[in-house]
PAMI-69040 format. One record per residue (C-alpha): residue number from 1; residue in three letters; y negated, x, z negated. Coordinates in steps of 0.001 Angstrom, whole numbers. Each point is the difference from the previous one (the first is absolute). Layout:
REM residues N
k|r|y|x|z
NUM|ALA|Y|X|Z
...
//
This chain:
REM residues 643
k|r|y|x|z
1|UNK|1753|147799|124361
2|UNK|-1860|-1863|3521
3|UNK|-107|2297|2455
4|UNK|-2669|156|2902
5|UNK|2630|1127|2768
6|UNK|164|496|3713
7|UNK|2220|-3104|970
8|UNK|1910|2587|2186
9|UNK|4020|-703|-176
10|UNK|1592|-2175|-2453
11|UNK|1846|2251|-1204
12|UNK|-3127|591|-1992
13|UNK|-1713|-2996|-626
14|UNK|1077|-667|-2551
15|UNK|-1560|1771|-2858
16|UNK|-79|-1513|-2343
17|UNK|-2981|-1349|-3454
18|UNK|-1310|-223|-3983
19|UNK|2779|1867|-2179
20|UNK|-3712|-6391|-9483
21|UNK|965|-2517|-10225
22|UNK|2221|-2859|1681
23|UNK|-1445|-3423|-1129
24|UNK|2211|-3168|115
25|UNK|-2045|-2517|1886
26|UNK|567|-3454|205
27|UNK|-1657|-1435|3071
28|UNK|-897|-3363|-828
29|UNK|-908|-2524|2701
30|UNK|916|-3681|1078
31|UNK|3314|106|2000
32|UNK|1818|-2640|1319
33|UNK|3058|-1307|-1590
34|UNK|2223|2316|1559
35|UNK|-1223|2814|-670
36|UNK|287|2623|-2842
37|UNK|-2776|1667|-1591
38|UNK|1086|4048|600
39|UNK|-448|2458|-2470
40|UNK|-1563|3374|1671
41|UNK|-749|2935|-1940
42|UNK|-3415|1638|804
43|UNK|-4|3643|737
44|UNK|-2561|2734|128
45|UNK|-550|2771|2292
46|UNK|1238|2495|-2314
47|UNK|3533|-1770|-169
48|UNK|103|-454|3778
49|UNK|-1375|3680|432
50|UNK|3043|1040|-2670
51|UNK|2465|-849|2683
52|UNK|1504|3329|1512
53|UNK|-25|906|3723
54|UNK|2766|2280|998
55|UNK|878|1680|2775
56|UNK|2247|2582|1926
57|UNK|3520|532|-936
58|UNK|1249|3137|1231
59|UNK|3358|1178|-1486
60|UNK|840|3535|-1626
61|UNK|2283|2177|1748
62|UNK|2819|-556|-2536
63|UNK|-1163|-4143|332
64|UNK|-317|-568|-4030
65|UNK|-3889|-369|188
66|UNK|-3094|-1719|2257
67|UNK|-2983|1004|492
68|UNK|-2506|-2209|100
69|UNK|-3722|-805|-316
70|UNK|-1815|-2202|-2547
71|UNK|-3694|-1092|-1027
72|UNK|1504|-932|-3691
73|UNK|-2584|2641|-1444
74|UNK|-3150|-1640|1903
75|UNK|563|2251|3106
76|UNK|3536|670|2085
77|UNK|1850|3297|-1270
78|UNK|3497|1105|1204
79|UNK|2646|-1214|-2737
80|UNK|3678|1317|-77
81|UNK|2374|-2968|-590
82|UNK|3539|505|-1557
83|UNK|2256|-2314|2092
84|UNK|2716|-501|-2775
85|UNK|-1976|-543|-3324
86|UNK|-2791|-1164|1983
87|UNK|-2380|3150|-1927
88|UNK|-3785|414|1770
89|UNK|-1612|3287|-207
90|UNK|-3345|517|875
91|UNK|31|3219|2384
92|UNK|-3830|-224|972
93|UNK|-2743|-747|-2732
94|UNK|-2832|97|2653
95|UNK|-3175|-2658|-1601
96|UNK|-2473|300|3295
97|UNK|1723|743|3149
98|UNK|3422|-2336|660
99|UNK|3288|1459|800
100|UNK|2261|-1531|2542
101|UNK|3448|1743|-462
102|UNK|1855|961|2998
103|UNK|3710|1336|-465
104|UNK|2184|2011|-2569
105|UNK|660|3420|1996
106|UNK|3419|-173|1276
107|UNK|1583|2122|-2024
108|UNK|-2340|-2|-3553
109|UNK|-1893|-1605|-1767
110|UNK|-3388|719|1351
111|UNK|-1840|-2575|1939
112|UNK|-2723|-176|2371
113|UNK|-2819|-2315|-570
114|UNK|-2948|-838|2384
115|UNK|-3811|-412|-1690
116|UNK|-3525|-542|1410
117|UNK|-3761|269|-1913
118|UNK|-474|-3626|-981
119|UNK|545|-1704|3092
120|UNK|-880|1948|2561
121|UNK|2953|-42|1458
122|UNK|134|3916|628
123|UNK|3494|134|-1249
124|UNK|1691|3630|-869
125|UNK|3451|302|-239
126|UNK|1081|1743|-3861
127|UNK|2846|1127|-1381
128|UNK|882|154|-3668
129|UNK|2730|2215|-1511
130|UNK|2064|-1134|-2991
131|UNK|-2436|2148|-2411
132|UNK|-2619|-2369|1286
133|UNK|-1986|2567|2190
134|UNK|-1530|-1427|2748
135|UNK|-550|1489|3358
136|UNK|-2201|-1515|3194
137|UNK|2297|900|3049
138|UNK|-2945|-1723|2411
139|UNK|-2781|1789|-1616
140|UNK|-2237|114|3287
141|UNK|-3590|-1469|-1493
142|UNK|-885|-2992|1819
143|UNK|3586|-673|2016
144|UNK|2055|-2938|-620
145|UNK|4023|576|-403
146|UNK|2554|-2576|216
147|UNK|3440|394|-656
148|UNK|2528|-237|2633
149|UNK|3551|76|-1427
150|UNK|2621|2601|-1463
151|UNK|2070|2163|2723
152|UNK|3403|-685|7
153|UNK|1303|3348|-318
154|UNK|-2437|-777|-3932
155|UNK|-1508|3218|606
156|UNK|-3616|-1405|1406
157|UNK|-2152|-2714|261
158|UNK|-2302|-1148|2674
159|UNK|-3632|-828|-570
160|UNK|-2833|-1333|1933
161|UNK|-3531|1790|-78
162|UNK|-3436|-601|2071
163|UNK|-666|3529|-1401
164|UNK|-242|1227|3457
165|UNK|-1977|-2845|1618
166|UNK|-1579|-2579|-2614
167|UNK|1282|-2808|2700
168|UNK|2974|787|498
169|UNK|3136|731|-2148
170|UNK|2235|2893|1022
171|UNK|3780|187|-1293
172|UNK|764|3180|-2262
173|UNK|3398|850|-1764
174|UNK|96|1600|-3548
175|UNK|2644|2369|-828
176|UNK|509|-651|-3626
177|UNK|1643|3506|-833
178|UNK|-3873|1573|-124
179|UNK|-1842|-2789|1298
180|UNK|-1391|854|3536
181|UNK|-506|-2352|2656
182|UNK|128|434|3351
183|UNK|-1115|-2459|2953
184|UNK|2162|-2416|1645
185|UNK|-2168|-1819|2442
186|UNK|-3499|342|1155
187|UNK|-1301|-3423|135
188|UNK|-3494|476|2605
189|UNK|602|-3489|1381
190|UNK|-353|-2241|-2647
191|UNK|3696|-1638|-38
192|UNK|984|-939|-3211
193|UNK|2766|2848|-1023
194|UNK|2995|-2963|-1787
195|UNK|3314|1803|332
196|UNK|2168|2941|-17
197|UNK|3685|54|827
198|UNK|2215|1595|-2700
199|UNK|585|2512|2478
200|UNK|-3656|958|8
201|UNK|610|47|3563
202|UNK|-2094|-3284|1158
203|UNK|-3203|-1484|-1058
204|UNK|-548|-3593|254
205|UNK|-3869|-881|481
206|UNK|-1968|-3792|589
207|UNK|-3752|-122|1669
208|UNK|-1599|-3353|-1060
209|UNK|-1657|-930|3787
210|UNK|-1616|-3925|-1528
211|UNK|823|-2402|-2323
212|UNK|3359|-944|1303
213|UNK|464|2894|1953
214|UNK|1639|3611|-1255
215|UNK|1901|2443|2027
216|UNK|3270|2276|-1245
217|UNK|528|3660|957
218|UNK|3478|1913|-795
219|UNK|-881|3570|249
220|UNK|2261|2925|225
221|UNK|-758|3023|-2359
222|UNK|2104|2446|1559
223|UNK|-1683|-645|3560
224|UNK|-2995|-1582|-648
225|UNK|642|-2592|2466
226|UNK|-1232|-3608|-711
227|UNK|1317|-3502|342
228|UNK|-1632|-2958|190
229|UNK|2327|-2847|-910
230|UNK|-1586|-3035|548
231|UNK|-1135|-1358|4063
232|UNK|-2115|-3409|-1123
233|UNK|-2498|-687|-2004
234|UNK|1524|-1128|-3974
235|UNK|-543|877|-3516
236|UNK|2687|2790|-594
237|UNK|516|2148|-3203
238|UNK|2427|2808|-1292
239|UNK|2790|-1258|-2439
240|UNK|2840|2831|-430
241|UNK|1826|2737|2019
242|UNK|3932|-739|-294
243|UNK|1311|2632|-2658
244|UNK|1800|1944|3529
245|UNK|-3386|-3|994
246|UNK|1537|-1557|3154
247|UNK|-2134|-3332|334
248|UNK|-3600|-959|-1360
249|UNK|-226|-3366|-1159
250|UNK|-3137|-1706|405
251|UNK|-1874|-3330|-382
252|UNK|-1392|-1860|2651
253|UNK|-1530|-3614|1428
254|UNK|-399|425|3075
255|UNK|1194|-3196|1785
256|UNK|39|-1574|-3443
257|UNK|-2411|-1401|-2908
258|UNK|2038|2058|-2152
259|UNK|984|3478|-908
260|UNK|3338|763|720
261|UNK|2597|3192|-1005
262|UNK|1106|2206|3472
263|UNK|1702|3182|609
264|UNK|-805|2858|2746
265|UNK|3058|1724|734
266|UNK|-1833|3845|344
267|UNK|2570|1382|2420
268|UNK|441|-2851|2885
269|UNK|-3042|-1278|-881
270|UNK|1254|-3588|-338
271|UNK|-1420|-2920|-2082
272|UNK|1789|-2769|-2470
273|UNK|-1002|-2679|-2212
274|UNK|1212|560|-3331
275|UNK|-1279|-3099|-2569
276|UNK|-2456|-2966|885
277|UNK|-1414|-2817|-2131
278|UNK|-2211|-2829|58
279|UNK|-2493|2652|-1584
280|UNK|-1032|3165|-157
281|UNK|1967|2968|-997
282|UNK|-2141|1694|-1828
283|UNK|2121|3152|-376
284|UNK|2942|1564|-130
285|UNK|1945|2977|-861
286|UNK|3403|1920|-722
287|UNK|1344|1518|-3290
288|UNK|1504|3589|-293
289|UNK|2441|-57|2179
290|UNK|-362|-3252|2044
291|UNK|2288|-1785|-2048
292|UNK|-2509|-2743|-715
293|UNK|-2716|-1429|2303
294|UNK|-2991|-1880|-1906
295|UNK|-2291|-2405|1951
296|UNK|-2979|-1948|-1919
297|UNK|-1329|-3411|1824
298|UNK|-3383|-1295|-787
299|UNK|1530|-3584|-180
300|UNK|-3216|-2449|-492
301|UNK|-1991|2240|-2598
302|UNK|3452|1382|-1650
303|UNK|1981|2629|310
304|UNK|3681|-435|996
305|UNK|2588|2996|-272
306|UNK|3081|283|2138
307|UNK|2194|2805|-583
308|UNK|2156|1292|2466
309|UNK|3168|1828|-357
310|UNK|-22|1915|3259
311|UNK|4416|916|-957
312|UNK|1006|-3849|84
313|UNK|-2767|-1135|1732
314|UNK|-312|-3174|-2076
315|UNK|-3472|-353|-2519
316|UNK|971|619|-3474
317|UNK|-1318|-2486|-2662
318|UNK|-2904|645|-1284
319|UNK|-508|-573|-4412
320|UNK|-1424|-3488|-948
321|UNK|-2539|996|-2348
322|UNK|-1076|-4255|-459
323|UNK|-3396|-1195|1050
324|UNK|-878|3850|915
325|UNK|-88|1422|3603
326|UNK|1084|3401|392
327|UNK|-2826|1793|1498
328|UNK|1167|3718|858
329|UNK|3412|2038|-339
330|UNK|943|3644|-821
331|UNK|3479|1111|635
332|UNK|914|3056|-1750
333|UNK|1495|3197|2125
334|UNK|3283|-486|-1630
335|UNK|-555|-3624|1818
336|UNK|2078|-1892|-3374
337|UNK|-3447|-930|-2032
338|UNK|-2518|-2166|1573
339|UNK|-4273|-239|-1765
340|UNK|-1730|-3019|765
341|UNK|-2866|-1857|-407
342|UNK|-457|-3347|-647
343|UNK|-2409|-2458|-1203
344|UNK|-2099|-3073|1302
345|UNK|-2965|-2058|-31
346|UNK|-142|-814|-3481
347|UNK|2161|3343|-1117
348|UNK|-1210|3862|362
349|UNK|2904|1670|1508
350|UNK|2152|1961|-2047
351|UNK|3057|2478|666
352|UNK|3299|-604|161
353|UNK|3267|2537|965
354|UNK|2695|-1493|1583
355|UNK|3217|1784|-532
356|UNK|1814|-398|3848
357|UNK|3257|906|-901
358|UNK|331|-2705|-3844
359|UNK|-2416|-2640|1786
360|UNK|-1694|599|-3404
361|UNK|-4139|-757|27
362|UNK|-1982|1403|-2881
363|UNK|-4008|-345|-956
364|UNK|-1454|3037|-292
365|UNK|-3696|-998|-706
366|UNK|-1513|-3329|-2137
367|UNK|-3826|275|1789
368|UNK|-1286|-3419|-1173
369|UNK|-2001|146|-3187
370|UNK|2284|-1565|-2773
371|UNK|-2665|-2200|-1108
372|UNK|-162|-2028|3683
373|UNK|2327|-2506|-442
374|UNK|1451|-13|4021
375|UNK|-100|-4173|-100
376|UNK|-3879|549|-400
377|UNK|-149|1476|3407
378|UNK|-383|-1699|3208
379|UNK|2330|742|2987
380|UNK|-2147|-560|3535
381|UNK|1206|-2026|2069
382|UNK|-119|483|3889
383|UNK|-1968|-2651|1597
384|UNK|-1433|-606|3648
385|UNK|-3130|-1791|1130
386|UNK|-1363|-782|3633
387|UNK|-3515|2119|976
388|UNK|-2776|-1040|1396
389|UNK|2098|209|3830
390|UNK|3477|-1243|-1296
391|UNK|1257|3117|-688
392|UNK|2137|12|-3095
393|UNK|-1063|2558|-2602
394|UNK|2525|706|-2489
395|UNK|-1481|701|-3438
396|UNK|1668|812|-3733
397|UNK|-1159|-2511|-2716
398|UNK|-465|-29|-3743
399|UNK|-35|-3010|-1947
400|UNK|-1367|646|-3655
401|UNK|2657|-2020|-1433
402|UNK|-1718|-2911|-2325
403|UNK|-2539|-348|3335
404|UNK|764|-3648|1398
405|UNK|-2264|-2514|971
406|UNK|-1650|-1068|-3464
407|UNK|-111|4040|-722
408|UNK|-1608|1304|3065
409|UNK|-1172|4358|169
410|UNK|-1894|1605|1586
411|UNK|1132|1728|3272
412|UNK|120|3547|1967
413|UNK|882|1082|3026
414|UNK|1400|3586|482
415|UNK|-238|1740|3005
416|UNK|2204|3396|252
417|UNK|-1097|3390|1520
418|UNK|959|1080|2958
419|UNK|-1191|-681|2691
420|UNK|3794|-794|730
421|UNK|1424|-399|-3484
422|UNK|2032|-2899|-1443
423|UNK|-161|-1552|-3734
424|UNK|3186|142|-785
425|UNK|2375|-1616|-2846
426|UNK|-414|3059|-2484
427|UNK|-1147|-65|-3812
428|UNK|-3745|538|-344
429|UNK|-1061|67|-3389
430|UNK|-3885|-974|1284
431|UNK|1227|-3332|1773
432|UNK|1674|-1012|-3168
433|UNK|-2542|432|-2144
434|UNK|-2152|-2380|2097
435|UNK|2435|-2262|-214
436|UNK|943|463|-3732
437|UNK|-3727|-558|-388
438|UNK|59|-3050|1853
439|UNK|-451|688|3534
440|UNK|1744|-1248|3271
441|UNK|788|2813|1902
442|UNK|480|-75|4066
443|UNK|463|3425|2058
444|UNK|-770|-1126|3390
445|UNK|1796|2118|2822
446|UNK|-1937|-251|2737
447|UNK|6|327|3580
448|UNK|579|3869|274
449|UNK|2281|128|-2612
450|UNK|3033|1925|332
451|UNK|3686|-1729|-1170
452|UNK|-356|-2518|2809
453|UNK|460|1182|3673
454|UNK|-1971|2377|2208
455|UNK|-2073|-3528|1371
456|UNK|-1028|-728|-2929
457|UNK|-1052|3794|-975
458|UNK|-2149|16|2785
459|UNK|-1589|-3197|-633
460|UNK|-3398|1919|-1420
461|UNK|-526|3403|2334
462|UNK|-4018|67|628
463|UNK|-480|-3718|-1589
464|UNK|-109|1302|-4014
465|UNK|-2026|-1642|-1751
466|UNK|196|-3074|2008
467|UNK|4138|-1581|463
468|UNK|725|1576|-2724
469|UNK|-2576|-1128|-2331
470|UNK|223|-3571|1197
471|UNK|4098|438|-1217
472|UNK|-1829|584|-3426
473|UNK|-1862|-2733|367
474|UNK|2785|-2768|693
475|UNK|1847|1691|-2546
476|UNK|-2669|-1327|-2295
477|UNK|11|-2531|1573
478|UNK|3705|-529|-1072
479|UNK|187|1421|-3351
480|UNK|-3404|-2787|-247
481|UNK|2619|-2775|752
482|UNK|2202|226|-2674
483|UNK|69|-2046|-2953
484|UNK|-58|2512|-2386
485|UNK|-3016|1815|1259
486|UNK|-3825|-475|-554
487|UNK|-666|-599|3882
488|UNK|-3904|880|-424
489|UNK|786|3396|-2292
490|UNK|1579|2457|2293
491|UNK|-112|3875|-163
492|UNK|828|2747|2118
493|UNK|1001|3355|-799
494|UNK|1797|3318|2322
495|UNK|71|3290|-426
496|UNK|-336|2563|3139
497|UNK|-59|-2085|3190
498|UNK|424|-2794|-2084
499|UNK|-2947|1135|-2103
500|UNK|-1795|-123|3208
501|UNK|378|-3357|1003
502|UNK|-722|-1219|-3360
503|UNK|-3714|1502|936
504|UNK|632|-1393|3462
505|UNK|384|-3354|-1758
506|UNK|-2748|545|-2271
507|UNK|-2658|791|2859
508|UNK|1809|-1873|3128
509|UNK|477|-3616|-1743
510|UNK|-1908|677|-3054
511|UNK|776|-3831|-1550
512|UNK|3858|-119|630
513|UNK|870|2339|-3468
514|UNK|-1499|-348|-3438
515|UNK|546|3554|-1144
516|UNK|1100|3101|2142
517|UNK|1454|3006|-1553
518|UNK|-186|2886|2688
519|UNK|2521|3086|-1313
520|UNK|-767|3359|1933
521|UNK|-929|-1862|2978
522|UNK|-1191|922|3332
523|UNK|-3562|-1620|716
524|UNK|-1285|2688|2729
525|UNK|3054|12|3087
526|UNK|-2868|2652|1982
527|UNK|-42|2715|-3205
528|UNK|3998|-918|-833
529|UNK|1637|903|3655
530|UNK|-2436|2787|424
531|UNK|1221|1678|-3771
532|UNK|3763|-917|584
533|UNK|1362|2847|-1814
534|UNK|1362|2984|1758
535|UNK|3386|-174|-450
536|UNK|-353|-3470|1504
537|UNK|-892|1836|3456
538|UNK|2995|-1023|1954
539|UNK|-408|-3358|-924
540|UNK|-3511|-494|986
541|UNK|395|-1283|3191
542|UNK|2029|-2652|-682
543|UNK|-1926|-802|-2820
544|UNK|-2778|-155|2614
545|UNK|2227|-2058|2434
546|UNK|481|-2839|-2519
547|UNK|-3261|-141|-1757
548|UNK|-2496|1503|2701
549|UNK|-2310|3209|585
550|UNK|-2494|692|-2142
551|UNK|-1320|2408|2792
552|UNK|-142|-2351|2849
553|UNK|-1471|-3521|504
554|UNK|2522|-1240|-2599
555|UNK|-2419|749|-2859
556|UNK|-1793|-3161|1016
557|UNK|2840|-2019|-1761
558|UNK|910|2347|-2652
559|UNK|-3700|-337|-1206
560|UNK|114|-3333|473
561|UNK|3497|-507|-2247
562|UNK|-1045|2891|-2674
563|UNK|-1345|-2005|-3013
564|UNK|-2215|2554|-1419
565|UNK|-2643|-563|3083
566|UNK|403|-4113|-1496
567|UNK|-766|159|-3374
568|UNK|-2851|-2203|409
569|UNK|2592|-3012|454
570|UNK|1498|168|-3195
571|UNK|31|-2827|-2387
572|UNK|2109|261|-2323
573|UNK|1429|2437|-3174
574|UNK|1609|3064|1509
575|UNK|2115|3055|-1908
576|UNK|478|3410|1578
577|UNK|2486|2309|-1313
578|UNK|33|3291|1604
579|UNK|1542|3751|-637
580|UNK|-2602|3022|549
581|UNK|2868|2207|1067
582|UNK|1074|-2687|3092
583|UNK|317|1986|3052
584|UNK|453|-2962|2029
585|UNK|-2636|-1999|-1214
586|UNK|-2604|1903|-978
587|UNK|-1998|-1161|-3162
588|UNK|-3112|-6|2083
589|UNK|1582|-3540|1341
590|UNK|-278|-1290|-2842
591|UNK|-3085|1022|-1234
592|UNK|-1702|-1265|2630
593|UNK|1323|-3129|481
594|UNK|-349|-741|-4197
595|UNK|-3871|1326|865
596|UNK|-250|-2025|3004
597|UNK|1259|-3536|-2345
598|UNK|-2177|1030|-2695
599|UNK|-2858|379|2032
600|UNK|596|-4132|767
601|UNK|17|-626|-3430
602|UNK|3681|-915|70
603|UNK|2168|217|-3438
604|UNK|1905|3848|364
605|UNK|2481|1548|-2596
606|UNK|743|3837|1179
607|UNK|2970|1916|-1120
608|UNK|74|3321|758
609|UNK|2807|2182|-1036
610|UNK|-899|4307|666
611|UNK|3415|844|-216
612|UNK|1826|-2303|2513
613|UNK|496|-46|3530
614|UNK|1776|-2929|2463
615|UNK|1516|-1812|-2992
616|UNK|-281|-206|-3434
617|UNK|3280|2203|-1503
618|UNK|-1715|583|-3881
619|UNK|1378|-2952|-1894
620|UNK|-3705|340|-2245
621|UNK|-1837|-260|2948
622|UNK|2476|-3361|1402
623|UNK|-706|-1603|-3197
624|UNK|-3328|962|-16
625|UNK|-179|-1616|3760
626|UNK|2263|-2621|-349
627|UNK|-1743|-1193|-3598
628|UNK|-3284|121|1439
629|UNK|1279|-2183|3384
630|UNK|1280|-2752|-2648
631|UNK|-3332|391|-1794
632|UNK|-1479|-791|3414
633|UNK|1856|-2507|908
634|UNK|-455|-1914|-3605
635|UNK|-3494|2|167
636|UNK|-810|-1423|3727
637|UNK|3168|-2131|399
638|UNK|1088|-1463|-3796
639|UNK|-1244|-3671|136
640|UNK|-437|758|-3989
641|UNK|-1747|3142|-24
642|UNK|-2568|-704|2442
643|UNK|-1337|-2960|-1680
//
């Protein structure tokens, strides 16, 4: 799903994007000598859209079962997944609303699941018995609840709820003997509440301050007294309490480009650095006891796991699992049986268990469609070009794979949401499709972009719209300079932020991009940072800090970069996709700025989808989308259709 987030630490910029009758097609085309006409099977939307996502992986108290989430029905339900004959039961059957699973109770089989209306992101926290009863512990209409973790006593969990204050979330414990809460921390500052030692005794907190900017606070339940941990000005974010609740490790880069892994020593107050590398650590945490310590990099669009074993203090080795990148790990309480994810650019991640004691890896989950044949998909490939200033921008690339210079395609540029995200090397079903269909693919990360230092993050505070942009631009500019590619037939297309500067494109330099295809978004900066949604309160400022005031003179240049006040300067075809649930970009956006084209006499297709919100997660409504974007595409950009 794209996300338009506050760009507040980076321990949370990351957030991730998009979760298509097979006919053999012989591409035929004059080659040189050398080469060798490639057979590529043709694919619909409907086979790409039969892959399976999945999800989650938390183990059952006796550790024979997973549970995990899965949109193999059209729409995620929890699924219960026999570890030793590999069995799936479907424990949710839910056809409007999806269910992301939580956690097995620690000592039954009943889980806790978390569920919104449609997308609008008003999650509850539910809990359904083995009878299949369901029960919403967060009932409070109108308050968001997040889950927070188990207890380690297994007798409560924590929760976060804005029920109090619609900005701000307040910490709550839930005895699970009759189900009452009870407060833990009154949060009337705006911090952002991250941590609680296993003692319940301290609460670790972060206040975003700018873009690169964020402050720590340890606080002390049993005195109330607070801590601030950090003295100069750095991106810092929560990563674990040490299992003695001793020590809170954190992440910081403050004298650094990159994140790095320290520890606060809570009783003399003294500071260490734990675990450094030449990029960020994106997080990092402990299992049951402490035995284990696992750390994920962001190595150049990839995720790299190190596990450590805190007894020897020596990294144990990790599966091989091939060509695939393991992408996240769950070590069970017992800490002998290790979940994990892993998958790729041209693979959707599936899950494996890892047996720590035998060395023994098993696949749990097959989530490609059996009718893809895998050598018909494209990996990307991480490429860099030089901006309009010299400054490299890396990029990932897909090459359609009979494209060469007697068998040019079409391109597109993709521009991820954010602002702050990253493209990353992860399976998207919508990228290969393009490409199946016989289009180059480049996802352009930008100045701004997170993945590649805090300088380079910075790069874009109060110039949107205009560094960024021209990144797009040489990226074209790029992609135009290949062989393989049409260098006068170039698209662009971005969901979120990157759904606004597709618009920025499209109104800004109007003759740069054939076709734009705008997905949820934002065209109106003045009406979007005024309606950031309440439970975004504590973020707001720093929001404000990076991409300006609506309420003070900085509306001058947030009118001036919001497309839907530009519409006159369109030329060219545009698509809009957009959810009437979105609480971050409201529909209105849209409307307007499809209105405001139209009125110009400009080719507009509108999608509107009534029951989505930030993200398309109904797999009829991404085929739906995603067919109607090729259709799009076909029509304004296939040499052979449009004459």
């Amino acid at each position: 799903m794209i996300n338009l987030i506050p760009r507040l630490t980076k321990s949370i910029r990351m957030k991730n994007y998009f979760l298509f009758l097979s006919i053999a097609t012989i591409w035929t085309f004059s080659c040189k000598q050398a080469e060798v006409p490639i057979i590529v099977n043709e694919y619909t939307i409907d086979q790409f859209m039969a892959n399976k996502s999945v999800f989650g992986s938390s183990f059952s108290s006796d550790e024979s079962k997973l549970l995990v989430g899965s949109n193999e029905t059209g729409i995620f339900n929890a699924y219960e997944l026999d570890i030793a004959s590999g069995e799936r039961k479907p424990l949710t059957t839910s056809e409007d609303r999806s269910i992301r699973p939580i956690s097995y109770f620690p000592h039954d089989d009943r889980i806790l699941y978390t569920s919104d209306n449609n997308g609008d992101e008003i999650d509850h926290v539910f809990m359904q018995d083995t009878d299949g009863n369901i029960t919403d512990l967060t009932p409070a209409e109108g308050a968001k609840s997040n889950f927070a973790g188990w207890a380690n006593d297994d007798k409560s969990f924590f929760y976060m709820s804005n029920e109090r204050n619609p900005q701000f979330f307040d910490y709550y414990e839930m005895d699970i003997a009759d189900f009452t809460s009870k407060r833990i921390y009154q949060n009337d500052d705006g911090k952002n509440v991250n941590s609680l030692s296993r003692d319940k005794r301290y609460m670790a907190m972060s206040k975003s301050v700018n873009t690169n900017d964020s402050d720590i606070f340890l606080v002390d339940l049993s005195t109330g007294e607070e801590t601030k941990l950090n003295e100069n000005q750095a991106g810092h974010s929560i990563a674990d309490f040490s299992v003695d609740s001793k020590k809170l490790y954190y992440l910081t880069d403050e004298g650094d480009e990159f994140q790095y892994l320290m520890s606060y020593d809570i009783a003399s107050g003294s500071k260490e650095k734990i675990l450094q590398k030449e990029w960020d650590i994106w997080y990092t945490y402990f299992s049951k006891t402490g035995k284990y310590r696992v750390s994920g990099i962001n190595q150049d669009a990839k995720t790299v796991i190190e596990i450590l074993n805190t007894e020897t203090g020596k990294n144990i080795s990790v599966p091989d699992i091939g060509n695939k990148e393991i992408t996240s790990v769950n070590i069970s309480d017992s800490e002998s049986k290790m979940a994990f994810y892993a998958g790729g650019s041209s693979t959707p991640s599936d899950l494996y268990m890892y047996d720590m004691i035998s060395k023994k890896v098993e696949k749990l989950t097959s989530t490609l469609n059996a009718e893809i044949e895998p050598a018909d998909l494209v990996v990307g490939e991480v490429v860099r070009f030089k901006s309009f200033d010299g400054l490299e921008i890396p990029a990932i690339l897909y090459k359609p794979h009979n494209a060469n210079a007697d068998q040019k395609v079409p391109g597109i540029i993709q521009v991820h949401g954010g602002p702050g995200g990253q493209t990353r090397l992860n399976y998207s079903s919508l990228y290969q499709y393009l490409v199946n269909h016989g289009y180059a693919v480049l996802c352009v990360n930008n100045r701004g972009s997170s993945g590649y230092g805090k300088t380079f993050f910075q790069m874009d505070d109060q110039k949107h719209g205009d560094v960024d942009l021209k990144d797009i631009v040489e990226g074209k500019n790029y992609l135009a300079s290949l062989d393989f590619v049409e260098s006068d037939n170039i698209g662009i297309l971005g969901g979120s932020y990157g759904g606004y500067m597709v618009m920025r494109a499209m109104t800004h330099v109007p003759d740069e991009f054939n076709v734009g295809v705008n997905i949820f978004g934002v065209t109106n900066w003045l009406r979007t940072l005024k309606s950031i949604p309440p439970w975004w309160g504590s973020f707001k400022d720093a929001l404000y800090l990076e991409m300006g005031d609506p309420n003070t003179a900085d509306s001058v240049r947030l009118y001036d970069i919001s497309p839907v006040f530009h519409g006159h300067q369109v030329k060219n075809p545009v698509m809009v996709l957009q959810g009437s649930k979105d609480p971050r970009v409201l529909q209105v956006e849209s409307d307007e700025m499809v209105a405001a084209m139209e009125e110009q006499g400009v080719p507009v297709d509108y999608v509107l989808f009534e029951d989505e919100g930030h993200g398309f997660r109904k797999k009829e409504n991404q085929i739906e989308g995603w067919s109607k974007i090729m259709g799009f595409l076909d029509r304004n950009m296939k040499k052979e259709l449009k004459d």
